[in-house]
C-alpha positions in Angstrom: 6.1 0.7 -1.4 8.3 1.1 -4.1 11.1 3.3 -5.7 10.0 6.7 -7.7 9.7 6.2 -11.2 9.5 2.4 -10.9 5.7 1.4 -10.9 1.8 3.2 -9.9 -0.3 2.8 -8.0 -3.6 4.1 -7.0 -6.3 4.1 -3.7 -9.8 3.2 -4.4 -11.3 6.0 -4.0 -8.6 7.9 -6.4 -9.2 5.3 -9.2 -13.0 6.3 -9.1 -12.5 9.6 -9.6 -10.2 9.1 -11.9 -12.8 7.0 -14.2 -15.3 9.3 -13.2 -12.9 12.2 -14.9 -12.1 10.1 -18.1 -15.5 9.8 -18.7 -17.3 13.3 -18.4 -13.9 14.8 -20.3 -14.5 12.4 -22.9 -18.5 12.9 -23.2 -19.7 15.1 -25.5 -22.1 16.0 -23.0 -20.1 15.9 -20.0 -21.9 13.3 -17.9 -20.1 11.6 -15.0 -20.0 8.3 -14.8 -23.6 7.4 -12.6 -25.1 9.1 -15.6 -23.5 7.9 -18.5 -24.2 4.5 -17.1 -27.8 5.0 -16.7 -28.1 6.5 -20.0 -25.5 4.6 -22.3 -25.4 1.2 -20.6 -27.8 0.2 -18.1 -30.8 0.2 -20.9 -28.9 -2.1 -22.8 -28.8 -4.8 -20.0 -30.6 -7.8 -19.9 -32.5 -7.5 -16.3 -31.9 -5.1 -13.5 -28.7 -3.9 -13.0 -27.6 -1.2 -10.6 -25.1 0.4 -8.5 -25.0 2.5 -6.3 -22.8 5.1 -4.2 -23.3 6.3 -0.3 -21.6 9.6 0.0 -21.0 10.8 3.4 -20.3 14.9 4.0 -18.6 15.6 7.5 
């Protein structure tokens, strides 16, 4: 990829959590991110908007 020290880089799935993280830590009421978006964001969206996550436990 590259040399240590020299640039980052992150998966998908890591950035996520990683968001997810940012934003409960940074919540006064600790919500992850699904709820902090249906709270906070979604009811101030014109129309419908949605998202949504399939979680798979082996």
């Amino acid at each position: 990829m590259w040399p240590p020290g020299t640039a980052v880089g992150y998966h998908a799935t890591t950035f996520g959590w990683l968001v997810d993280q940012l934003v409960r830590r940074s919540d006064p009421n600790k919500r992850g991110l699904g709820q902090f978006y249906r709270e906070e964001i979604l009811p101030h969206m014109p129309g419908t908007v949605t998202f949504e996550a399939a979680v798979s436990v082996c």
